[in-house]
N, C-alpha and C positions, 0 to 999 in steps of 0.2 A: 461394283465396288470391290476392290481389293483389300481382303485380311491379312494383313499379317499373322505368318502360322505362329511364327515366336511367339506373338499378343494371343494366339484362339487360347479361349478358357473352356473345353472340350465342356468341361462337367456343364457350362451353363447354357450347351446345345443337346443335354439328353433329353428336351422334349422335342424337340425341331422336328416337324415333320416337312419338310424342302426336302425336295427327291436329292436323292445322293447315288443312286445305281438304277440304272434303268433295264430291264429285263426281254427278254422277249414273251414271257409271261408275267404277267402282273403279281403271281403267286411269290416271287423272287426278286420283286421292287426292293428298293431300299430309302430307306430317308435317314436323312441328317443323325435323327434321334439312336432310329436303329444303327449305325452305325459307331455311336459313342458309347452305347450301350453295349455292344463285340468288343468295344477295348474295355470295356470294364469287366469285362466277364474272363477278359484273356488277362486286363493286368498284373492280378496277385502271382502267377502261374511264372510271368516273365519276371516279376520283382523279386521273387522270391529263388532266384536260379543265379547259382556262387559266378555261372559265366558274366564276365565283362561286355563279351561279344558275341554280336547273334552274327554266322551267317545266312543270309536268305537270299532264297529264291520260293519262286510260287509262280505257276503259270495263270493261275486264279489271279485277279485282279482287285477281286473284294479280300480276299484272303492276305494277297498280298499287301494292300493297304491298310488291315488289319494288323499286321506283322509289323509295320513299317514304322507305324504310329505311335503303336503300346511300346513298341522299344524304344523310342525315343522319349516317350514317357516315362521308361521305367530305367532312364538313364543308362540303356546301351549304348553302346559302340556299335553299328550297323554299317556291315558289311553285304553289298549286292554283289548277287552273284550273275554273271551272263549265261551260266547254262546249270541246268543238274547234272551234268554229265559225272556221276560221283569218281570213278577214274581221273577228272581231269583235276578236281578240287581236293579231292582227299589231304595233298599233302599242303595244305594251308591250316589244315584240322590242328588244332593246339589242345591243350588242356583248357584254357580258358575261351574255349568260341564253342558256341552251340549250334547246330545245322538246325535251320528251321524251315522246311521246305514241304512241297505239297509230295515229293515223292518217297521213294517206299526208304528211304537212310536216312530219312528225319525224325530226329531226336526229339522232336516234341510233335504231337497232332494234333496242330491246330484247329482243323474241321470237328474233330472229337469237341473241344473244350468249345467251340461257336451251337453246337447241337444243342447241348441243356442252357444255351442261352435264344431258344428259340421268341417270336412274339408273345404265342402264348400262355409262355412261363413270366413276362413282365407283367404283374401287375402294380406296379409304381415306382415313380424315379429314384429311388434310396439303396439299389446296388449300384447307382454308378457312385456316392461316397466316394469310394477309393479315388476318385480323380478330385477331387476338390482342390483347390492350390495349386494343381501340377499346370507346367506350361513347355514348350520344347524348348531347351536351350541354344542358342546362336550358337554354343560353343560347340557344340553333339558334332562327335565324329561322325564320318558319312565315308565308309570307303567306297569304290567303284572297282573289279578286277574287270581286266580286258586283257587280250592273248598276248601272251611275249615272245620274243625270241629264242629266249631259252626253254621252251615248251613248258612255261610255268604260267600262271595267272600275274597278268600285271597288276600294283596297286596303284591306284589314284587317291592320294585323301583328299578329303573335301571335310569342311565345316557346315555346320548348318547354315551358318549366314552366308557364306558362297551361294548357295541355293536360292534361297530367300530374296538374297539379292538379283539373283538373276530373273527371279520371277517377278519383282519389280519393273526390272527394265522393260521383259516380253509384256506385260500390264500395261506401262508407258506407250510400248511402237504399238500396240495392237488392240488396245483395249477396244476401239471402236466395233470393230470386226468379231468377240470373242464372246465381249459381257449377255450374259440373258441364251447359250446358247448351248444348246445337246452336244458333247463331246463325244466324236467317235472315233476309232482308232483300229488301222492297220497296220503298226508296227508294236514293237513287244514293250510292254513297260518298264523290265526291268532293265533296258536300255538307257544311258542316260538321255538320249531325247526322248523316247517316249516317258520315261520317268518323272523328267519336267513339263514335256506340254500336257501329259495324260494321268499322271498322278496327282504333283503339286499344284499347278495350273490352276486346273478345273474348280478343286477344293477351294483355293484362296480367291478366287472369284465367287464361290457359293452357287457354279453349274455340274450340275449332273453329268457323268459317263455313260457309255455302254458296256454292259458286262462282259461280252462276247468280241476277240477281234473279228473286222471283216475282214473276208475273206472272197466273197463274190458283191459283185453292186448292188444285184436286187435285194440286197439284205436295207442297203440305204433309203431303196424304194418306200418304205415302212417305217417313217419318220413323219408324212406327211402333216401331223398335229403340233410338229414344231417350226419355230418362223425362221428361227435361225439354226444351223448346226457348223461346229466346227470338225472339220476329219484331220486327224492326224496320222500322215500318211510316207509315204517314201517315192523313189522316182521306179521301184521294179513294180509298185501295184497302180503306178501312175499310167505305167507307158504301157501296160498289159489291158485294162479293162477295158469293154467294150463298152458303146453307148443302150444306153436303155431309158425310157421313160422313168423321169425321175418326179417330184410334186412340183409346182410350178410355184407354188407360193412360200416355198423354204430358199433362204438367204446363206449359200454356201461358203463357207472359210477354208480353204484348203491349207495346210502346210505341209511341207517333202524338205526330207533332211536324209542323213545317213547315206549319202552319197550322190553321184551329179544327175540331175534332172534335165534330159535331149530336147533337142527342141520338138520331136513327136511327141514326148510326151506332154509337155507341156502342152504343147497345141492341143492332145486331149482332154486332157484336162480343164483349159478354158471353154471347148465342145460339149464336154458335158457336164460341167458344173456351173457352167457360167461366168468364170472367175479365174484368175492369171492363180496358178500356187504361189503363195510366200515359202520362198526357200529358205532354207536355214544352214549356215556353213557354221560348222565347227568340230568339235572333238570332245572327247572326255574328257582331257586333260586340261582344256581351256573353255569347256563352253560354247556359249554360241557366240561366232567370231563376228560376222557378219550377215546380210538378208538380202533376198531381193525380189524383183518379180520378171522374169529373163524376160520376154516378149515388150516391155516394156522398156528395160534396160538390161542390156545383160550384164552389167559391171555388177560386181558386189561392193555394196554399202557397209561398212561395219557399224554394228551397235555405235551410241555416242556415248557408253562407259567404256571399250573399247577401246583401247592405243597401240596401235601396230607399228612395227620398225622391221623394213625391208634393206636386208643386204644388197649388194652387187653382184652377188651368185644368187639372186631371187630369192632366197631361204628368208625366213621372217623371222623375229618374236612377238609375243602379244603379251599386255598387262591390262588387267583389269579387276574387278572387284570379286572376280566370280574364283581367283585360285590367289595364291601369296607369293609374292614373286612375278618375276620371269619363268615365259612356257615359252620353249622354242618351236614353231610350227611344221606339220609333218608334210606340209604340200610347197612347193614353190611357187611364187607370186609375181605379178607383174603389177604397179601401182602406178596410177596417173596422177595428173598434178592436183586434182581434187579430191585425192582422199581415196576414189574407190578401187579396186583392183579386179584383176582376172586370175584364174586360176591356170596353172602351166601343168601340172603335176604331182606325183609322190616324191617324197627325198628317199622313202624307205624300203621295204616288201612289204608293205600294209596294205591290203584292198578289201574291199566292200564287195560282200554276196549278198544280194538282196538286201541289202540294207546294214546288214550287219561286219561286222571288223573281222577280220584274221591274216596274222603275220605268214606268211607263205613258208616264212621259218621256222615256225610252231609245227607245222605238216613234217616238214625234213626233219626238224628235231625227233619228233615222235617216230619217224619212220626209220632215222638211223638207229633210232635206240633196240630197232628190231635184232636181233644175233642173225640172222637170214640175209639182214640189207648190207650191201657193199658199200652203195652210193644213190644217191637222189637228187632230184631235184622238181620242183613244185611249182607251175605258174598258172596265172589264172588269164582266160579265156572267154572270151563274150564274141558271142555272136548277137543278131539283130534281136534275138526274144531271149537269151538266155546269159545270166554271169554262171560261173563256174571256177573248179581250181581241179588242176590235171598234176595227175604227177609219173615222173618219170623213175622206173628203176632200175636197180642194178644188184643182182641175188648173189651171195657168195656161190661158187660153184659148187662148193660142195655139203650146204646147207642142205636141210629138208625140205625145205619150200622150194627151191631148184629143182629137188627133185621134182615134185608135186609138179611145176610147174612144166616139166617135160613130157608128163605124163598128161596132164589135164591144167591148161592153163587159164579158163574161167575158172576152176576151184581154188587155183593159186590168189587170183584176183581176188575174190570172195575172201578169201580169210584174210587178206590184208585189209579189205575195206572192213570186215568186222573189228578186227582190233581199231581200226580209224575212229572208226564209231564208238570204241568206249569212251574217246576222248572228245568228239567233234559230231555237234551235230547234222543230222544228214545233210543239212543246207550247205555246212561249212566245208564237210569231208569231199574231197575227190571224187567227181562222177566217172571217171576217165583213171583208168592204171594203165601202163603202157612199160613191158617188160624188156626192157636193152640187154644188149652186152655189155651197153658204156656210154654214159651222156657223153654226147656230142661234145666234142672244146674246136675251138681253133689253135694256131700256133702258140698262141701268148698264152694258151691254158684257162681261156675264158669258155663259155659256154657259149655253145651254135645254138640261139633262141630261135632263128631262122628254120634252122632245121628240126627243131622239137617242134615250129607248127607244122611243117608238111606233113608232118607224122599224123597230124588230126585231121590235114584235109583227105589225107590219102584213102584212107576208108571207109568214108561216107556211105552211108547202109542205103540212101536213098538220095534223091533229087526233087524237092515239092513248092510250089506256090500256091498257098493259100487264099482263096477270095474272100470277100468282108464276110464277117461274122455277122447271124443274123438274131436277136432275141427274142421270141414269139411263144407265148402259153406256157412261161416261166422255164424254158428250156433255152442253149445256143446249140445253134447249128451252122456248118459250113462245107462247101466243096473244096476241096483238093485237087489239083492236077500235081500228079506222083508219077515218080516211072525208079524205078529198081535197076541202077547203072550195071554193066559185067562187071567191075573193080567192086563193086558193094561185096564184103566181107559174106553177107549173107548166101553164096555163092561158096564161098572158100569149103570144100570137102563136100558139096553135097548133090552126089550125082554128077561127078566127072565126068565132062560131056554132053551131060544133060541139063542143062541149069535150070530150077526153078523156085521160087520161093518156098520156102517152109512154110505152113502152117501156123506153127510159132510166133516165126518172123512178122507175119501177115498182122496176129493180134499185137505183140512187138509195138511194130510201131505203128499203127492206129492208138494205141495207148498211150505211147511218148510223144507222138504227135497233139493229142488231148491234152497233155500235162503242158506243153507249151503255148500251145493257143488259148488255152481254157482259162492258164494259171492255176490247177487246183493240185493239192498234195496229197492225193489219194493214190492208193493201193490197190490192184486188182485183186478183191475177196474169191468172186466167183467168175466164169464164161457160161453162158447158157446159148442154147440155138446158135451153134456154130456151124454155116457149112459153106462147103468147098465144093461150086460145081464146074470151076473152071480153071487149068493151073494158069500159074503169073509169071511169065519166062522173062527175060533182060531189056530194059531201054522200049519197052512196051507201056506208052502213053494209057493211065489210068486217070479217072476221078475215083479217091477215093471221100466218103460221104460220114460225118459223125456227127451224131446231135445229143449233144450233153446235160444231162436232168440233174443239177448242182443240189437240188433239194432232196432228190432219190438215190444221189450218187449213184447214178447209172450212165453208161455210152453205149452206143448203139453204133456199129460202124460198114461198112460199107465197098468194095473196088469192083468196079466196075465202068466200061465203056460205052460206047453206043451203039454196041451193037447187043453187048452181055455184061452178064455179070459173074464175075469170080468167085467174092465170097462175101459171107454177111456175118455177125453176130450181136452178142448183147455183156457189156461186160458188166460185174454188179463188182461195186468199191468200196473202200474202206478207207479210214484214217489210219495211221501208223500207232503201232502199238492194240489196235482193235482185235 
């Protein structure tokens, strides 16, 4: 059954005990009640603050739903933010907007003020009072910031009722699939898809989330007590997981949004959930455009509140209930005589890293803004397991980084992916610098895109095919056939004449090789038990060997042939920031 949030009268849910947050420890469960009771505990705190406007972020999910709530309770203006990157947001900071975030430049602590509202300080429903009468208003601003071109955060406004209403419609096409079921989620809430299928959603249905995103499958495995569950997911964690033993008696709903879903993945997908993903096209600015289920149909469907007009240069508009007005769309289209369409395209520099947006302009902005940078330029690059954004530059000659960069040009790199990082996070920023003389142009003074890829292929550190991944005693593991070409960089100065792999290199890429296959974003903390009893000379056929423990974050890896082995070790990992 579907609630309208406008209609919830919060205060007449602080005894609910209907799960509202599901834990991996029961200690950290949440129900209905206890969660109406965290807005009451935090409402006086937001009512009482001269600010109009909260911005937030929160990578906390309870926290963040906590934040989300009370302010539009306490009649903010609510502002999400896409990252905490405080470098990148600061200059939206006014006199009247409050930062309310889990990280360390947040003006309010909100964990602090949820602490003295622990269970065992309730003893009766008469501190949630404060909420009696309140309800959220249709009218409650809802901004959304996404990347711009001008290296600023872009605004979206949105209404409450935009929202509202759009959770109606997904209610309407989906409700079959959804109602009575465990929400789980692989992409970030404060996204606007996951914000609506993994915030709003769930709540206005009266189903339970997971506290935690996944991040590996056998986390899914440990659902088994539920009959249905819904994952809200993307097409980078679709097309990456491996099959494993899942319960046999849970009723899977998949959704992938946030960018295009291949037909491998999809086929995985159906492999090991059982079930085609419902895709979801759309944007910030517009919503969710249309749906479908590719293997089935590959046309996209749009919603039936939904009204699209396609020019004769494929470029669209859309109208519908979810914004005011006309949204002109960012992809070009192809539409049939029935309604549904294909997709051709970007109109813009907008693409999707793993799921997420960034203007390839926002990179050059911030990069020219360097007094070092001449010239740049930014594109993004996918190969079979990986998206990315590369960028190209061009150093004043007679800058300090020039120099730097003559001197030692991995430290040149380095400090420019650090400043990246104040603004972009690690997903979004540049894996790839690559320092010119001079981006490429042709005559007419365009840019050789031609020739900025051979730049990428030209230095291939290695050559490898991976055989199926195997999942056995809560570990994966896999064989490699690797061979280290003479052109691999890893060669370039070391032992002229002599070529053989570094040591380095060897852990290198056994590592970056794990972070591709495995899909995990971990850190190498430690190396233990490394050795070397054989060297690794060029174009010399290897398996090398890695079996990855997701729960120990540990790899353990491996080169060797059939006749010997090279080298072995053990690497111990970490999360970012740990």
């Amino acid at each position: 059954m579907l609630q309208l949030l406008s209609k919830t009268d919060f205060y007449s849910l602080r005894d609910s005990e209907k799960p509202f947050l599901i834990d991996n420890s029961d200690i950290n469960n949440k129900t209905v009640g206890d969660f109406v009771h965290d807005i009451a505990a935090v409402y006086p705190h937001f009512f009482a603050r001269k600010e109009s406007s909260f911005l937030v972020f929160s990578e906390d999910i309870y926290e963040f739903m906590v934040i989300f709530f009370t302010a539009l309770l306490a009649q903010k203006k609510v502002c999400l933010l896409n990252t905490g990157k405080y470098a990148y947001i600061k200059d939206i900071f006014t006199d009247d907007t409050l930062f309310v975030s889990d990280t360390a430049e947040s003006q309010l602590d909100i964990s602090q003020l949820l602490c003295g509202n622990s269970d065992a300080a309730r003893t009766d429903s008469s501190d949630c009072s404060v909420l009696q009468g309140l309800t959220i208003s249709l009218s409650a601003d809802i901004h959304f910031y996404t990347s711009g071109s001008t290296g600023k955060p872009k605004i979206i406004e949105k209404r409450f009722s935009h929202l509202e209403r759009e959770v109606e419609e997904l209610f309407s096409c989906f409700s079959e699939e959804i109602t009575d079921s465990l929400f789980l989620t692989s992409v970030f809430h404060y996204h606007v898809y996951g914000f609506l299928f993994y915030v709003l959603l769930p709540f206005a249905i009266q189903c339970p989330i997971f506290s935690s995103r996944i991040n590996y499958l056998e986390t899914c495995a440990g659902f088994s007590s539920w009959k249905k569950i819904t994952l809200i997911s993307s097409p980078a964690f679709l097309k990456r997981i491996v099959k494993i033993p899942l319960p046999d008696s849970v009723q899977w709903t998949v959704f992938s949004s946030a960018g295009a879903l291949d037909a491998a993945g999809s086929a995985n997908c159906a492999d090991i959930f059982g079930t085609e993903a419902i895709e979801i096209y759309g944007s910030t600015e517009t919503g969710g455009i249309a749906w479908r289920k590719q293997r089935s149909n590959p046309l996209w469907r749009p919603f039936p509140c939904v009204n699209l007009s396609a020019a004769p240069d494929n470029t669209f508009t859309a109208r519908s209930p979810y914004f005011d007005g006309t949204v002109a769309g960012g992809d070009l289209i192809a539409c049939t005589d029935d309604g549904l369409f294909t997709l051709l395209g970007r109109v813009d520099s907008t693409v999707k890293i793993e799921g997420r947006r960034i203007d390839l302009k926002d990179i050059d902005a911030k990069l020219l803004a360097l007094p070092d940078c001449a010239d740049c330029h930014t594109i993004y690059h996918k190969t079979n397991r990986r998206e990315q954004t590369v960028s190209f530059i061009v150093l004043k000659k007679d800058s300090p980084l020039y120099v730097l960069y003559k001197e030692n040009e991995q430290a040149a790199k380095k400090q420019i992916q650090d400043y990246l990082y104040k603004y972009f996070d690690k997903t979004l920023a540049p894996k790839k610098i690559y320092l010119l003389d001079a981006i490429p142009k042709n005559a007419m003074g365009k840019i050789n895109h031609a020739q900025l890829e051979s730049l990428l292929n030209r230095t291939a550190p290695y050559e490898y095919t991976a055989q199926p991944i195997n999942f056995t005693d809560n570990h994966y593991s896999v064989k490699i056939d690797i061979c280290f070409p003479e052109t691999s960089f890893f060669f370039c100065g070391h032992f002229d004449g002599f070529h053989i792999v570094p040591a380095v290199a060897q852990v290198k890429t056994a590592f970056d090789i794990s972070k591709k296959l495995f899909s995990h974003a971990l850190y190498i903390k430690t190396a233990k038990k490394l050795k070397y009893t054989n060297m690794i000379y060029p174009d010399i056929p290897l398996v090398l060997s890695l079996d990855f423990f997701p729960n120990e974050k540990r790899l353990s890896f491996s080169f060797s042939d059939a006749d010997k082995n090279y080298s072995s070790g053990i690497l111990h990992l970490e999360s970012e920031g740990v």
